[in-house]
NUTOR-663866 format. One record per atom (N, C-alpha, C, O, CB): residue in one letter; x, y, z. Coordinates in steps of 0.001 Angstrom, whole numbers, padded with zeros to 6 digits, always signed. Glycine has a CB too. Layout:
NUTOR-663866
AXYZ
...
***
This chain:
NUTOR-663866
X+000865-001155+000000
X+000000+000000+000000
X+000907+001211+000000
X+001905+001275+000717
X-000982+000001+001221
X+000463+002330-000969
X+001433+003482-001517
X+001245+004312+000056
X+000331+004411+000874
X+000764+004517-003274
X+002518+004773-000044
X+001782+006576+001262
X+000419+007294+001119
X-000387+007613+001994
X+002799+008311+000957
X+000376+007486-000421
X-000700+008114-000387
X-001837+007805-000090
X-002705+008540+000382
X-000811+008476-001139
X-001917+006474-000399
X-003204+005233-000082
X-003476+005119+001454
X-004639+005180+001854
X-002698+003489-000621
X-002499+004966+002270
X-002283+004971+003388
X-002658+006115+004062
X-002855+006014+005273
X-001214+004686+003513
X-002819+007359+003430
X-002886+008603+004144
X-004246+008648+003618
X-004996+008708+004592
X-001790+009872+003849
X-005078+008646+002267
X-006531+008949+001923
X-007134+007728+003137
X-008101+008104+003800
X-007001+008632-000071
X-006740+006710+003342
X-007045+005543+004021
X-007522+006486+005567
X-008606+006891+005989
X-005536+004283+004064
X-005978+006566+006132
X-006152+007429+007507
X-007261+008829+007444
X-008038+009187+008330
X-004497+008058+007905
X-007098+009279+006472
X-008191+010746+006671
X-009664+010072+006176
X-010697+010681+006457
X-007671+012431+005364
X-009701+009344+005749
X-011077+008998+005134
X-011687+008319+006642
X-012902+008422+006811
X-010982+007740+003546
X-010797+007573+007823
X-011363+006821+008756
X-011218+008283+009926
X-011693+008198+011058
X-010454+005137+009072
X-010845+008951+009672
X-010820+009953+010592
X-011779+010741+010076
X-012474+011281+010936
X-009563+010603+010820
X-012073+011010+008858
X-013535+011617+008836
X-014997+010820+009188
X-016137+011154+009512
X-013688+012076+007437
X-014187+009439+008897
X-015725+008453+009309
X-015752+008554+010924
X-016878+008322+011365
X-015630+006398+008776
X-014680+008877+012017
X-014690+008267+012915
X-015366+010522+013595
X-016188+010877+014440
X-012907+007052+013311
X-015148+010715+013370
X-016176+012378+013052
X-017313+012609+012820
X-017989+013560+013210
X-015964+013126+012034
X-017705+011424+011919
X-018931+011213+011396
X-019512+010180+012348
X-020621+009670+012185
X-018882+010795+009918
X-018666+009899+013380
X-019409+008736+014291
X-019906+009585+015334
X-021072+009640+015724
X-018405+007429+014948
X-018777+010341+015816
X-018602+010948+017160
X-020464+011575+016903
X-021398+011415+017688
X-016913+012385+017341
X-020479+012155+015794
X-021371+013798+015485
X-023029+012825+015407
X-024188+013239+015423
X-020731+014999+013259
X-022558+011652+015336
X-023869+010272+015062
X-024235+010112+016619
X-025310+010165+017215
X-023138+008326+014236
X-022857+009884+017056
X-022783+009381+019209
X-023621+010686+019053
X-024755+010656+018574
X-020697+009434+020705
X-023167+011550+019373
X-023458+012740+020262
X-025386+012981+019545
X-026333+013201+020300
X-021961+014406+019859
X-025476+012898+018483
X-026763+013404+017992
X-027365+012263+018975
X-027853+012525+020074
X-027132+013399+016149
X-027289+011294+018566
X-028214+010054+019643
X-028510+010212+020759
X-029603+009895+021228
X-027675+008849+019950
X-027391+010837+021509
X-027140+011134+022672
X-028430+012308+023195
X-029192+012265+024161
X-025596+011618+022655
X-028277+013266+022154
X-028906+014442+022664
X-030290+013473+022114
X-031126+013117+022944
X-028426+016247+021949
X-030416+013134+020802
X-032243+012219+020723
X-032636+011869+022081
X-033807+012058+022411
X-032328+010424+019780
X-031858+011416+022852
X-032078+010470+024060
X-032463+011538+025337
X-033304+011488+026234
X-030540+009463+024404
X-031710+012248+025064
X-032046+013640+026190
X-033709+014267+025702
X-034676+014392+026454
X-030531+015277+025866
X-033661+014501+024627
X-035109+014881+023859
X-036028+014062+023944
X-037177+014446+023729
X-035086+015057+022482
X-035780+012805+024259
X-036584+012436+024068
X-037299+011980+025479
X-038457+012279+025771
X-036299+011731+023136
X-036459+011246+026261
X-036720+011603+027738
X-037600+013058+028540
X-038533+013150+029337
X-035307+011655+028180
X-036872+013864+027949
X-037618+015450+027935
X-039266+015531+027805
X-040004+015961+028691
X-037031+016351+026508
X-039824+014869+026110
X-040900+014681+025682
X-041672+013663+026283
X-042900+013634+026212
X-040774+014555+024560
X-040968+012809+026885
X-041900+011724+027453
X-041892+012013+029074
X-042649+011333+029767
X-041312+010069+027052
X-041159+012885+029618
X-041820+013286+030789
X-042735+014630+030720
X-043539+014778+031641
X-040767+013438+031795
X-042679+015587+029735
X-043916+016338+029451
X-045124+015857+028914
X-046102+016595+029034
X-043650+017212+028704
X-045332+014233+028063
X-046161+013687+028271
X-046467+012930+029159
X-047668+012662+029183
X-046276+013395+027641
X-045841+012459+029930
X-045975+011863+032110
X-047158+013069+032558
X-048340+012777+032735
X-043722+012340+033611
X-046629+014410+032698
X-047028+015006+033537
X-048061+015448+032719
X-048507+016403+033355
X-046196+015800+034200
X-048872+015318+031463
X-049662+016178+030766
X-050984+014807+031240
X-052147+014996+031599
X-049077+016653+028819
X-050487+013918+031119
X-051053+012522+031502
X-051477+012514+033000
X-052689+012370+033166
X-049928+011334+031252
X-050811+012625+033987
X-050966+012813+035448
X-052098+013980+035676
X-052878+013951+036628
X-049474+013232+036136
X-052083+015313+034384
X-053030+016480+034934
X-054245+015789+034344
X-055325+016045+034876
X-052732+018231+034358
X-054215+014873+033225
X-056032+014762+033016
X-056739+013896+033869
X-057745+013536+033258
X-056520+014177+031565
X-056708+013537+034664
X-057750+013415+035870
X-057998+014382+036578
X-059164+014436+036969
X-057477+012568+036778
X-057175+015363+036966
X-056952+016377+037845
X-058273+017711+036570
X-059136+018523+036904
X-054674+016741+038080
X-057792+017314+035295
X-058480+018450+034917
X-060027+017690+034601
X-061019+018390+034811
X-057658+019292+033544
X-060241+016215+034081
X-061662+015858+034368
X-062295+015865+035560
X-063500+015779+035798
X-061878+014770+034023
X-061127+016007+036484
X-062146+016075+037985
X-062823+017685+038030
X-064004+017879+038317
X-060952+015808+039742
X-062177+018415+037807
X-062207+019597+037582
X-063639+020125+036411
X-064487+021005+036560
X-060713+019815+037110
X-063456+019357+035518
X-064776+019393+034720
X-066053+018822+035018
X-067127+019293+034645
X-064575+018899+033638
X-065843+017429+035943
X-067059+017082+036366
X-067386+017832+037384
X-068607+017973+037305
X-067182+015838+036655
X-067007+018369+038255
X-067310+019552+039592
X-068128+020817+039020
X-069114+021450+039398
X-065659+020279+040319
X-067125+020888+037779
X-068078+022397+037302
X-069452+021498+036722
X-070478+022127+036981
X-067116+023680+035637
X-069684+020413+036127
X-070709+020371+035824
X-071761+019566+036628
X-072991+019526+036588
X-070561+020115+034762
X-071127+019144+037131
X-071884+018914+039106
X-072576+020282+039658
X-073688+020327+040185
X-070291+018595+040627
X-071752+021332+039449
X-072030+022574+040290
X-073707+023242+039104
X-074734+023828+039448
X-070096+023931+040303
X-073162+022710+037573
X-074072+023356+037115
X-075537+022567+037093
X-076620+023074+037387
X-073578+023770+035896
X-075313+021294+036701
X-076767+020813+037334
X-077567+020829+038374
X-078793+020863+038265
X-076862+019946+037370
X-076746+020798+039819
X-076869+021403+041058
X-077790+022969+041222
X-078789+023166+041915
X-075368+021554+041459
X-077086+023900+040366
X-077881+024870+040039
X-079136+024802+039143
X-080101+025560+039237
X-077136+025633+039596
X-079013+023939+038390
X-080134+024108+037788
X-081785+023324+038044
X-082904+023416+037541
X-079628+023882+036633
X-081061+022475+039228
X-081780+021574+039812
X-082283+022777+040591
X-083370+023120+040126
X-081097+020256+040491
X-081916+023507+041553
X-082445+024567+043051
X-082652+026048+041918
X-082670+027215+042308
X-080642+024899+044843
X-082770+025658+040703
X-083751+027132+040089
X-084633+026652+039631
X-085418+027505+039217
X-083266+028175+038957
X-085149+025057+039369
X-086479+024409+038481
X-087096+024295+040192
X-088120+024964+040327
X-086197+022457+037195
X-086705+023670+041305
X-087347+023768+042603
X-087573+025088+043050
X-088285+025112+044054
X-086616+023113+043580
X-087086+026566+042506
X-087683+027618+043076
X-088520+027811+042261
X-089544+028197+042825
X-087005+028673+043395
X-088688+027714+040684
X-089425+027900+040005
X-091108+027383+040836
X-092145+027850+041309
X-088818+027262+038765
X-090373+026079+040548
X-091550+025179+040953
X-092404+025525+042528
X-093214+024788+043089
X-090849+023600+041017
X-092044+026512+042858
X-092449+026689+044597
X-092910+028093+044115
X-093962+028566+044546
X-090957+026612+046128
X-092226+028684+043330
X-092849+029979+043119
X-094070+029472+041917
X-095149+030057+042020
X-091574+031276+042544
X-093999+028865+041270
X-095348+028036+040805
X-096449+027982+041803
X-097543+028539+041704
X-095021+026510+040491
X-095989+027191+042841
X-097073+026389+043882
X-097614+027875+044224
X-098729+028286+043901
X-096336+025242+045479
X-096888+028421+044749
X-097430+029693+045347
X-098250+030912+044703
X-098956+031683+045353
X-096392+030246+045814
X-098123+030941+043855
X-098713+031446+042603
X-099928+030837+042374
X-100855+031598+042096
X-097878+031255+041448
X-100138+029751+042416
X-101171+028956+042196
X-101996+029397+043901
X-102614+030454+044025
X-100580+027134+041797
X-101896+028730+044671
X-102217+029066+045871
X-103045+030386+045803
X-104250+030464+046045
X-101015+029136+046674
X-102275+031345+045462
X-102657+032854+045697
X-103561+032982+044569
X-104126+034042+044839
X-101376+034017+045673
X-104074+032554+043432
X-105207+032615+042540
X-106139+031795+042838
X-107224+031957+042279
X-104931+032412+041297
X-105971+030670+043816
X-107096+029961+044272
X-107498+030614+045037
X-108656+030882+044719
X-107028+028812+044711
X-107085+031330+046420
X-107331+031860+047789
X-108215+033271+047357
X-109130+033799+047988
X-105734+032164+048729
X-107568+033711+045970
X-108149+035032+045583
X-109381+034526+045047
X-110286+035194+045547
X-107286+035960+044534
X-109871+033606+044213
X-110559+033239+043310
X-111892+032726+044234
X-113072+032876+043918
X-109762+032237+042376
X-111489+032228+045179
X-112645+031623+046527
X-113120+032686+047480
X-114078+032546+048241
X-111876+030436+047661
X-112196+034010+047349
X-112724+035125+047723
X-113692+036175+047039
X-114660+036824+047437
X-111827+035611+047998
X-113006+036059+045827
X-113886+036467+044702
X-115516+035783+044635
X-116465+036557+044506
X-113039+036035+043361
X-115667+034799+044699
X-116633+033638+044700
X-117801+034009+045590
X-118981+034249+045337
X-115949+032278+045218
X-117153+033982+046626
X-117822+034341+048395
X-118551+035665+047957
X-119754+035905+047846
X-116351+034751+050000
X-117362+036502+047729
X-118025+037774+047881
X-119188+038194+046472
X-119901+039197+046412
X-116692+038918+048030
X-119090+037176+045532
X-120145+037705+044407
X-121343+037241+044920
X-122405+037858+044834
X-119950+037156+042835
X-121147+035820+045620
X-122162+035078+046221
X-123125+035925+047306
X-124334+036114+047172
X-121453+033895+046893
X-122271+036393+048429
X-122518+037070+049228
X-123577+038735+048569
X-124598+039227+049049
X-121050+037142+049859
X-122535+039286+047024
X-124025+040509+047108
X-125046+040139+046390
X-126001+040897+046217
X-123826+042077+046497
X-124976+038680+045767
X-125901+038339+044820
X-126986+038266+045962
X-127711+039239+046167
X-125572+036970+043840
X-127053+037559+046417
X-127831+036865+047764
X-128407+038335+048152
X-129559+038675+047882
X-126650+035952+049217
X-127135+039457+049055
X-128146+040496+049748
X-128727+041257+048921
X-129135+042287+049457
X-127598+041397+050685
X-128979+041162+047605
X-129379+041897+046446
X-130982+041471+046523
X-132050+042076+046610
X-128485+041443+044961
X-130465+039824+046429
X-132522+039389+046098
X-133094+039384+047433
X-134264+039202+047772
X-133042+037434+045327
X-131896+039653+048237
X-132961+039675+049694
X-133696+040762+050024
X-134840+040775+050478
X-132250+039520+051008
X-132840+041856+049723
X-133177+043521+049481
X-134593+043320+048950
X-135699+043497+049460
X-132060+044479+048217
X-134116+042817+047543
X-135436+043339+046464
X-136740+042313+047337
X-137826+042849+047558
X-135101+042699+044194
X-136534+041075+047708
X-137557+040517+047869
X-138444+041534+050084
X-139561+041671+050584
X-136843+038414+047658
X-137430+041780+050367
X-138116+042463+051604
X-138740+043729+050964
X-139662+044304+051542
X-137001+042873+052911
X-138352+044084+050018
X-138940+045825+049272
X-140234+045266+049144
X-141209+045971+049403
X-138201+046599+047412
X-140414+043731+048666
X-142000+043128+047669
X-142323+043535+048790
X-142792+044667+048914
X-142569+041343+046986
X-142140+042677+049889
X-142718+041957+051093
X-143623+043578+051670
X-144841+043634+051841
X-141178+041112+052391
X-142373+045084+051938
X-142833+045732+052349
X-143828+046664+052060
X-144401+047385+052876
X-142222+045913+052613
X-144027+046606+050717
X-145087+046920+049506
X-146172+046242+049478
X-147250+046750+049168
X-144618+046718+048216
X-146061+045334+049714
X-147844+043935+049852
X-147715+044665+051077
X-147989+045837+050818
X-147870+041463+049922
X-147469+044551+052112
X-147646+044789+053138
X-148528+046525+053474
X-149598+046801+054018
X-146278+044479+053595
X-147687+047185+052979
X-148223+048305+053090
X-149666+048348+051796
X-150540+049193+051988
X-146900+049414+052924
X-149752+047681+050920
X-150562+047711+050473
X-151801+047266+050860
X-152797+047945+050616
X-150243+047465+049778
X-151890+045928+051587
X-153114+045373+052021
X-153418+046216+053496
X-154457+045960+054104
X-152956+043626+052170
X-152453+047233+054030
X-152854+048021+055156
X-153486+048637+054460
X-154639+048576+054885
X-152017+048714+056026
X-153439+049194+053650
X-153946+050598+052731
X-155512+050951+052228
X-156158+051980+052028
X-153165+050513+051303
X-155872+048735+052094
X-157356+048841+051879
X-158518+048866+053254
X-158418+048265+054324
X-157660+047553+050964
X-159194+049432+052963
X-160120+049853+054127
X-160684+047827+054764
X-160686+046764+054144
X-161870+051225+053212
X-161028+048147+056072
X-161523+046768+056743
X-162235+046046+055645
X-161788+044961+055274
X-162583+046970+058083
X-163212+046509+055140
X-164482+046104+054654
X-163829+045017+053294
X-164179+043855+053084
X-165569+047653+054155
X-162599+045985+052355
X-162317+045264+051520
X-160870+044351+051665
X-160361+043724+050735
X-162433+046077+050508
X-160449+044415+052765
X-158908+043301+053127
X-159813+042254+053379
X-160978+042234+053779
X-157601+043651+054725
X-158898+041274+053008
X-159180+039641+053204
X-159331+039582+054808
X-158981+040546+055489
X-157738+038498+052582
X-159885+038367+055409
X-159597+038289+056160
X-158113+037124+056688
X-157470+037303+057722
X-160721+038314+056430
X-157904+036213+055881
X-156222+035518+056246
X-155770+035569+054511
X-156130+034736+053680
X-156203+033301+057157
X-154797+036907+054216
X-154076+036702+052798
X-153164+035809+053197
X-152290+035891+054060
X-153374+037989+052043
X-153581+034629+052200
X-152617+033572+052092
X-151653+033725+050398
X-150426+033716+050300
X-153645+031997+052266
X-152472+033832+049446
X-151602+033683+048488
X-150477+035267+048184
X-149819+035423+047156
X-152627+033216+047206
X-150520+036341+049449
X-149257+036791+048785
X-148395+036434+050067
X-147256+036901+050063
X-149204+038517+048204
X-148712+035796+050989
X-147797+035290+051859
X-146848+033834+051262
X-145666+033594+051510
X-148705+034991+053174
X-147401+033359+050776
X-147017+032018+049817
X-146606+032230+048682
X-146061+031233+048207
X-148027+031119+049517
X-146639+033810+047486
X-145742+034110+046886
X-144578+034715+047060
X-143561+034656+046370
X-146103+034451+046338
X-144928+035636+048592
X-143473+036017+048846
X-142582+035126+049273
X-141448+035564+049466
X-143355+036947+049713
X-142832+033680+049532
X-142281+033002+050161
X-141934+031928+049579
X-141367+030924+050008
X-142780+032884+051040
X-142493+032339+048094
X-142118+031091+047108
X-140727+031761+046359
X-139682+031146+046143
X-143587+030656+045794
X-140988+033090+046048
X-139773+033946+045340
X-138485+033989+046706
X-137450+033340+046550
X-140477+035908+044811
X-138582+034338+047250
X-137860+034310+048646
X-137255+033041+048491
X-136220+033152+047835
X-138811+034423+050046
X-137537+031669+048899
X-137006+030498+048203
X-136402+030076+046653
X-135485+029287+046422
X-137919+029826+048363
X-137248+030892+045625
X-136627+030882+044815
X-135246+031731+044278
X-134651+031434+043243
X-137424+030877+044329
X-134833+032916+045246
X-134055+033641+045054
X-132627+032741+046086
X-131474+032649+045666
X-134720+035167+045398
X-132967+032344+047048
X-132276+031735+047909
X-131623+030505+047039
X-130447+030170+047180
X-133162+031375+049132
X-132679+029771+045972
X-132039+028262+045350
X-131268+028856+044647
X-130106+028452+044627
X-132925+027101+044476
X-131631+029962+043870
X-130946+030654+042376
X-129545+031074+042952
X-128520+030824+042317
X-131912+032270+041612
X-129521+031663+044068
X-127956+032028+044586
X-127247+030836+044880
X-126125+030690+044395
X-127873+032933+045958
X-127889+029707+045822
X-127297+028664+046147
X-126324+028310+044894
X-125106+028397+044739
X-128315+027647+046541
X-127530+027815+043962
X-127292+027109+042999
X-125354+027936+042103
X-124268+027359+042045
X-129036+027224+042026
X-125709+029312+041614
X-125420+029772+041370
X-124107+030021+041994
X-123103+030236+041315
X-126168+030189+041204
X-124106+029998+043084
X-122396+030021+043592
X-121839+028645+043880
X-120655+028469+044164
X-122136+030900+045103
X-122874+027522+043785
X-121891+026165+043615
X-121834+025904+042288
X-121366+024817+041952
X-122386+024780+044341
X-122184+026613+041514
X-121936+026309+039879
X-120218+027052+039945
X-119310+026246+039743
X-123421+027382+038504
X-119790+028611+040233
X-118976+029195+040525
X-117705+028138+040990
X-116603+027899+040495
X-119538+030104+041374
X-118440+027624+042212
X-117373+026788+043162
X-116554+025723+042562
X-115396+025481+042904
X-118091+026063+044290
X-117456+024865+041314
X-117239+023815+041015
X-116434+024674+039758
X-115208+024619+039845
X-118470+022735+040923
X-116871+025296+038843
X-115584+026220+037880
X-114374+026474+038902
X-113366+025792+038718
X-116199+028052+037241
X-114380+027378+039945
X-113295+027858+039977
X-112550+025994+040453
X-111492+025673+039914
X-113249+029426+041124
X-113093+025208+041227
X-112281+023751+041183
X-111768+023229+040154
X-110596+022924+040371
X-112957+022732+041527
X-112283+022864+038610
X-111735+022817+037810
X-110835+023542+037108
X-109874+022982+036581
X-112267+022593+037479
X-111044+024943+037009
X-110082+025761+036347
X-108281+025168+037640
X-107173+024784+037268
X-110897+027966+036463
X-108943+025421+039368
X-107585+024761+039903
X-106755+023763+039333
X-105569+023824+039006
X-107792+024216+040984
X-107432+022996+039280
X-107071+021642+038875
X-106316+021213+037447
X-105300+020527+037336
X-108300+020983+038911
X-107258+021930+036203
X-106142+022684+035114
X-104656+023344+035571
X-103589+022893+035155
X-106931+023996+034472
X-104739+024201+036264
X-103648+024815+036548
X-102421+023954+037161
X-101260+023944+036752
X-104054+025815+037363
X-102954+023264+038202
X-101937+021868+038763
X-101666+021436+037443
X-100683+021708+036754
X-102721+020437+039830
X-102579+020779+037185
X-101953+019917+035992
X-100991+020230+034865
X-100023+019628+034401
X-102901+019517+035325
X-101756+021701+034504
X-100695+022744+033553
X-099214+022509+034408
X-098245+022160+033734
X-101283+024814+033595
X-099071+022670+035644
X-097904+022625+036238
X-096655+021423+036063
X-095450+021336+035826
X-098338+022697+037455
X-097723+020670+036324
X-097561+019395+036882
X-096705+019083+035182
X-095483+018958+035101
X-099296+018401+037511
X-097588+019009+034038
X-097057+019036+033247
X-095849+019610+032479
X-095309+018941+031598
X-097660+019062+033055
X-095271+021283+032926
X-094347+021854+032893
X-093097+021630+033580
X-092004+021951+033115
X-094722+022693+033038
X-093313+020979+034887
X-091838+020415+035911
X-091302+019356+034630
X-090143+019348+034215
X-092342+019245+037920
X-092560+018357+034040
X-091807+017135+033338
X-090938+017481+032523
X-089799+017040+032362
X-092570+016252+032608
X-091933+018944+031571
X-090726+019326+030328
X-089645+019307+030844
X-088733+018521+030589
X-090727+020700+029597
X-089648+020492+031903
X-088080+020698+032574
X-087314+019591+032273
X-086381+019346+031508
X-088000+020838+034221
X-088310+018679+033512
X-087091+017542+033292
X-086546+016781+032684
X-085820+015969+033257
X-087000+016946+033676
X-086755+016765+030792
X-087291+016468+030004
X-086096+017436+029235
X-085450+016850+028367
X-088818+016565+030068
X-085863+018422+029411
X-085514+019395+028703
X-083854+019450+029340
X-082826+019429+028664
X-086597+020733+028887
X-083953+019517+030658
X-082809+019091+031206
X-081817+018125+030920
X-080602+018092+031115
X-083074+018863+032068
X-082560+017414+030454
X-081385+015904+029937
X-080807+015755+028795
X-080100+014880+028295
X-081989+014520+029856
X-081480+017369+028254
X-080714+017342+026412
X-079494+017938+026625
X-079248+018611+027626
X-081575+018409+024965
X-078978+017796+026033
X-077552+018251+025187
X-077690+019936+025378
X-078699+020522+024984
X-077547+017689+023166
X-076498+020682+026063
X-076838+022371+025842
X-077302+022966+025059
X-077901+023990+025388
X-076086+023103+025801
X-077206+022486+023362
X-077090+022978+022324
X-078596+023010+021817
X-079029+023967+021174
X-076085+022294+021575
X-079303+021991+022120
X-080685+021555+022092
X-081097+022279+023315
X-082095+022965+023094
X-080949+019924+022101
X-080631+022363+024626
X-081488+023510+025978
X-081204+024350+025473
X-081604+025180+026289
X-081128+023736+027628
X-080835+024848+024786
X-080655+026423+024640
X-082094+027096+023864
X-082479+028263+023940
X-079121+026749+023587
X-082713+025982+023125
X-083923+026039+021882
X-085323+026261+023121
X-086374+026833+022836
X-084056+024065+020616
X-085020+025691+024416
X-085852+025921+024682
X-086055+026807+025930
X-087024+026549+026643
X-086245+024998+024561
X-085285+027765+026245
X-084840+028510+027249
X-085490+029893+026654
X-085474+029946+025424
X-083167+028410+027500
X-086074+031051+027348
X-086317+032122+027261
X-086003+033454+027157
X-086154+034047+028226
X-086628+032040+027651
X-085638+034100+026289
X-084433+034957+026436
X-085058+036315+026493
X-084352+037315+026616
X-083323+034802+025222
***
């Protein structure tokens, strides 16, 4: 083997052995990088429980809320309801009540009018026992008494049913809620009030 052969020989293994070192060392640092990347994926790994716990709490907190605003709703419902029945049975009473002193009025006005009327005719021409305007005032008198009766349990039994609509109207609105509650945000949002 010539010198020269011998020397391209030596520089050619000294550039390969350069080309090793620069191979070592790159590996070397891969190995550092890469260690690096796989403990920033360790710890990115370790936070997602920490951050799903974190997401189920907030959405714990938000059903939670939305559960104690459909129960105030629902109480400010009840109460609402309550207060149109209590008003509505007062209302009732009291129409009942002037209907009634109305025909009682008018029927004591008859009463005091026959009355003063059959004073009015001289002895000779008054009956001696008026029965039939004692038995009409006393038939209208009864009949004014059934007509109110009647008339404010007709009232009584409306304003019971119209209640009873209203429960039910209710009764029926908690379900939507709950009903409405179990959709997807994107779908509650369609049915929310703005």
């Amino acid at each position: 083997m010539s010198k020269m052969e011998s020397e391209l020989r030596d520089h050619a293994l000294s550039l390969i052995h350069q080309d090793y070192i620069l191979v070592e060392k790159q590996i070397q640092g891969l190995s550092g990088k890469l260690s690096a990347e796989l403990n920033l994926i360790s710890q990115s790994a370790h936070q997602i429980p920490q951050s799903i716990n974190e997401s189920l709490k907030y959405i714990a907190d938000a059903i939670e809320e939305a559960e104690k605003t459909a129960s105030n709703l629902s109480q400010e419902a009840r109460t609402a309801i309550q207060a149109i029945k209590d008003s509505e049975i007062e209302a009732i009473r009291r129409e009942v009540l002037v209907g009634l002193s109305a025909e009682l009025a008018k029927t004591q006005e008859v009463a005091k009018n026959i009355r003063e009327s059959l004073l009015s005719y001289p002895d000779a021409l008054r009956p001696e026992t008026p029965i039939w305007p004692i038995a009409t005032l006393s038939a209208a008198v009864m009949a004014a008494i059934i007509a109110c009766g009647f008339f404010g349990w007709k009232m009584y039994q409306q304003n019971a049913e119209l209640y009873n609509d209203a429960i039910r109207v209710h009764k029926t609105y908690e379900e939507q809620q709950k009903v409405i509650q179990t959709l997807p945000p994107e779908y509650r949002k369609k049915f929310t009030l703005e």
